[in-house]
C-alpha positions in Angstrom: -9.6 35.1 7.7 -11.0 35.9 4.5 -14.2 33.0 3.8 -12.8 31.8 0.6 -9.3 31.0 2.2 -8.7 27.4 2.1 -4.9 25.2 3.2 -4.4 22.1 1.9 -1.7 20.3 4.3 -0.4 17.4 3.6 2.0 15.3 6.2 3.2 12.5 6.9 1.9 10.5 10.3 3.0 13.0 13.1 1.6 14.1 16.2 -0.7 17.3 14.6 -2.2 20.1 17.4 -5.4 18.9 18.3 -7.0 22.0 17.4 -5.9 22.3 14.1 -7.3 18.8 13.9 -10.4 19.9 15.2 -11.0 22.2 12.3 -10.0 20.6 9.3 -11.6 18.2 7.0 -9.2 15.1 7.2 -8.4 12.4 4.5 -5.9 9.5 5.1 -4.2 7.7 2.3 -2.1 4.1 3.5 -0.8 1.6 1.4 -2.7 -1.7 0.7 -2.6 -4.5 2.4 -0.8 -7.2 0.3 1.8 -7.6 -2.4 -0.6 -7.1 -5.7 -2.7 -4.3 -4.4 0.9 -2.2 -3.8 2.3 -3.5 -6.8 -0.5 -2.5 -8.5 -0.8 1.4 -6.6 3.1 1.7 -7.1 2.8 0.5 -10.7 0.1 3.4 -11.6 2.2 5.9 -9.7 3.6 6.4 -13.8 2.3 7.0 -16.7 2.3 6.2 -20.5 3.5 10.0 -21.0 6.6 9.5 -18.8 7.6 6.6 -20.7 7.3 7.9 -24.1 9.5 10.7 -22.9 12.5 8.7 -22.7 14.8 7.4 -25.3 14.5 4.0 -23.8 11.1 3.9 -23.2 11.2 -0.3 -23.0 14.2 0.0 -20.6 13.0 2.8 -18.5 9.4 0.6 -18.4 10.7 -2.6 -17.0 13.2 -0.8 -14.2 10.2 1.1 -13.2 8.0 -2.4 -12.7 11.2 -3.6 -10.9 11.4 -0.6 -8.5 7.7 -0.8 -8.5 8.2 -4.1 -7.2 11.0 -3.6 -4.9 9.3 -0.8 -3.1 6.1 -3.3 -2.1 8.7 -5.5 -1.4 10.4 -3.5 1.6 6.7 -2.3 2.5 5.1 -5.6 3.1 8.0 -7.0 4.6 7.7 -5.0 7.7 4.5 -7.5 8.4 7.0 -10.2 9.4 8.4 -8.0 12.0 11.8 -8.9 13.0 12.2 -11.2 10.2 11.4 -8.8 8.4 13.4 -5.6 8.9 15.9 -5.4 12.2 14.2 -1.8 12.7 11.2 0.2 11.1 12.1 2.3 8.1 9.8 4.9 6.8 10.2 4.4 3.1 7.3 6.4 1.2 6.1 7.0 -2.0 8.4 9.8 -2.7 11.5 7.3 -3.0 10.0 5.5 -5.5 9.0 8.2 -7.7 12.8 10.0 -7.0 14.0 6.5 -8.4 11.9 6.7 -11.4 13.4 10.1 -11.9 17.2 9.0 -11.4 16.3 6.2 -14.1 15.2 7.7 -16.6 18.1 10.8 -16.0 20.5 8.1 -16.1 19.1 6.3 -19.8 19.0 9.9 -21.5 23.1 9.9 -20.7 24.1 6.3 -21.2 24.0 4.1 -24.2 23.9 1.6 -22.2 21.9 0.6 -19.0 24.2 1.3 -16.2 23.0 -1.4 -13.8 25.8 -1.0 -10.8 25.2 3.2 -11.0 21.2 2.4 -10.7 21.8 -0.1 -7.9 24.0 1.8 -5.7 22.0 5.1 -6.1 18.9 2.9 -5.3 20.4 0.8 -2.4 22.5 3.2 -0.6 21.1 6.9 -1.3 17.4 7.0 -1.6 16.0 4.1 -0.3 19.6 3.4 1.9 19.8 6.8 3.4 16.5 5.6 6.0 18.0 2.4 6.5 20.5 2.2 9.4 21.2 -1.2 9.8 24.1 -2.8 8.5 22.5 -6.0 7.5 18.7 -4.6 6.3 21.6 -3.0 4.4 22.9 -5.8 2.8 19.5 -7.1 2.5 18.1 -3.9 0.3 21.2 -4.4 -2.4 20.4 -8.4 -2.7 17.0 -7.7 -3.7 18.3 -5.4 -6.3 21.1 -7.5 -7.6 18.4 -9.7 -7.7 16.0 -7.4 -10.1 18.2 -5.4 -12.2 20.5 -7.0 -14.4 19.9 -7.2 -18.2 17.8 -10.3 -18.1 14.9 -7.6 -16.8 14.9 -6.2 -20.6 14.4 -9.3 -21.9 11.5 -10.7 -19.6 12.3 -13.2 -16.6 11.0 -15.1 -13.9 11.6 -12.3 -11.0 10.3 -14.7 -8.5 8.5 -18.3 -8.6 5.7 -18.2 -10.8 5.5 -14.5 -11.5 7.4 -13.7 -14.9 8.1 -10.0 -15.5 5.8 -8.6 -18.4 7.5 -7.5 -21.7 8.8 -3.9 -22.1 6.5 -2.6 -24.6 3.0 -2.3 -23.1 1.5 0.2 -21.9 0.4 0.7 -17.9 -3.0 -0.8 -18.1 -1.4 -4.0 -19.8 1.2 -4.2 -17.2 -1.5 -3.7 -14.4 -3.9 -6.4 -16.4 -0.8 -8.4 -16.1 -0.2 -8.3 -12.5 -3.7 -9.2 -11.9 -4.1 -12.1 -13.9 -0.4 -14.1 -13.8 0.7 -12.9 -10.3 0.3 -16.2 -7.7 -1.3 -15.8 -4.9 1.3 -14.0 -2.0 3.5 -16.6 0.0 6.6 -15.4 1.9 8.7 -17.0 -1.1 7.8 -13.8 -3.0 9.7 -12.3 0.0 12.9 -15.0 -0.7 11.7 -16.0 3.0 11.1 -19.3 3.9 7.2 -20.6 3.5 6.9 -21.3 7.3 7.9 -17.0 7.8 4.2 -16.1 7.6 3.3 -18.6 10.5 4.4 -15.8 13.5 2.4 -13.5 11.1 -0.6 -15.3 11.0 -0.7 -15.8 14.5 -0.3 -12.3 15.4 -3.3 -11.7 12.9 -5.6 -15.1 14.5 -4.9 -13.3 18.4 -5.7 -9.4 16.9 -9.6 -11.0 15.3 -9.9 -13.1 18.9 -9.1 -10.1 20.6 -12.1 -8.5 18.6 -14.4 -11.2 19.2 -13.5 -10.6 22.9 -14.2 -7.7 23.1 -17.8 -8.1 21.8 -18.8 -10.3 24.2 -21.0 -8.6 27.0 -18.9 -7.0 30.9 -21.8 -7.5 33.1 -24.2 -10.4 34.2 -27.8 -10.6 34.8 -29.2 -11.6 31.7 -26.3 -13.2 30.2 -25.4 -15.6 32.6 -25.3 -19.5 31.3 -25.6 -18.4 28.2 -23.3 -19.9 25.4 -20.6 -17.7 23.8 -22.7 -17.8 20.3 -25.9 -16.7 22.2 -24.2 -13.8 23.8 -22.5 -12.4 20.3 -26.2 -12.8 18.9 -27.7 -11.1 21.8 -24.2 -8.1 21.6 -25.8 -7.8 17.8 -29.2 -7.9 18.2 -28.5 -5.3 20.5 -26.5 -3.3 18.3 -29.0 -3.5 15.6 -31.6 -2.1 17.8 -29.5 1.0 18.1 -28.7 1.2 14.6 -30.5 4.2 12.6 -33.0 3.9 9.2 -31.1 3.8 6.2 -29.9 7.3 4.3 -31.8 7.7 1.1 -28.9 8.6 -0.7 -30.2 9.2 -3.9 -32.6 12.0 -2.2 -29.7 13.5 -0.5 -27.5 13.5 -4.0 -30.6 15.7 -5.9 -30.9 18.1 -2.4 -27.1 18.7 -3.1 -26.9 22.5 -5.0 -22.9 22.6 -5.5 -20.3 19.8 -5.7 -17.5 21.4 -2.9 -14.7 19.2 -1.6 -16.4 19.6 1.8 -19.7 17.7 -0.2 -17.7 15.1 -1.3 -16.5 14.1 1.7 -20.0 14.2 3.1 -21.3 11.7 0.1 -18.3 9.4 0.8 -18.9 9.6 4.2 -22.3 8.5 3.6 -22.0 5.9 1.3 -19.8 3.9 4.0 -22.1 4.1 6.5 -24.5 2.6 4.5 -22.5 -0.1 3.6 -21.7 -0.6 7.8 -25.5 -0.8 8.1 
């Protein structure tokens, strides 16, 4: 192969030939955790540009923070499990962009905002053709019925506490606005009951006990009758022990000659390791 000859692949979570993973320099990108750090990464998935290049740019702006919305919606909702979705669904970032699209497509040929087109393309083709189940169905279009309607132009509450922002600002307003006025995440954002999260939670409380388990040392000798503190402090004063001197990044940074993507990696790389240690 010829030195210069690069491939950039990029694929969804699949089960990749181990030698070609060998080989390559990997990067992983996965949604937040949490309703306002997707909102806000599915928010700045547009631009000021792509508004401006509508007719409607005010119309096209607020059903692109609903979609926005609707598409951390059916992402964080799969945290609940069962209560959540009946199956697993691989929505991506694709069908919310392809929405976008369809939205604006749809403004440039109406004089009006055609709420029951946008809805049904929404619900049943591009987000509806992953889901399968009759009532995650049902589920996906009562989440839109209750986002798009014309009451979105005009600014309303889309769920307790969290009003939607007005039409005309730009992308960093709307993301300033999501930061500042959006409550703190409760399964009512979901339209789930407040005791939803409780199975969640637990599931979470028995994955960091599992951790903590896990730290604690398999053999005995030294560690017998000791207390379960006294044992994690003697697991991480052992750890530390093992734990090389600090990089010196900035002398690393000035030995660096040219800026590759390969180098960048390396720096990030770095950087986190330093913050482990």
């Amino acid at each position: 192969a010829h030195p210069d000859f690069r491939l950039f692949l990029s694929a969804e979570p699949a089960a990749l030939p181990v030698n070609l993973l060998q080989v390559c320099v990997k990067l992983t990108n996965e949604p937040p955790e949490g309703l306002r750090p997707n909102l806000v990464k599915n928010f700045s998935s547009f631009t000021d540009d792509f508004f401006d290049s509508s007719a409607k740019p005010g119309e096209l702006r607020s059903i692109c923070f609903a979609l926005a919305l609707f598409h951390s919606i059916v992402l964080e909702r799969k945290k609940f499990g069962p209560q959540g979705w009946n199956r697993s669904y691989p929505f991506n970032q694709g069908d919310l962009v392809s929405c976008a699209q369809v939205a604006l497509n749809y403004l440039e040929s109406n004089p009006q905002v055609p709420w029951d087109d946008l809805k049904y393309i929404f619900g049943e083709i591009m987000y509806g053709g992953h889901i399968t189940d009759a009532f995650d169905r049902r589920l996906a279009a009562a989440y839109l019925d209750t986002y798009m309607h014309d009451e979105l132009l005009e600014g309303f509450e889309i769920f307790p506490g969290f009003p939607t922002p007005s039409s005309q600002p730009s992308v960093r307003d709307v993301i300033e606005h999501i930061h500042t006025v959006m409550p703190q995440e409760t399964p009512v954002a979901f339209g789930m009951h407040p005791n939803a999260e409780i199975g969640f939670r637990m599931k979470q409380a028995d994955g960091m006990f599992l951790n903590i388990r896990e730290l604690q040392p398999r053999t005995g000798g030294g560690t017998v009758g000791m207390s379960v503190t006294e044992k994690a402090k003697a697991s991480l004063d052992e750890l530390s022990d093992k734990m090389p001197e600090a990089f010196d990044f900035v002398e690393i940074v000035e030995r660096v000659e040219e800026r590759s993507p390969f180098v960048n990696v390396f720096l990030q790389e770095i950087e986190r390791a330093m913050q482990l240690m």
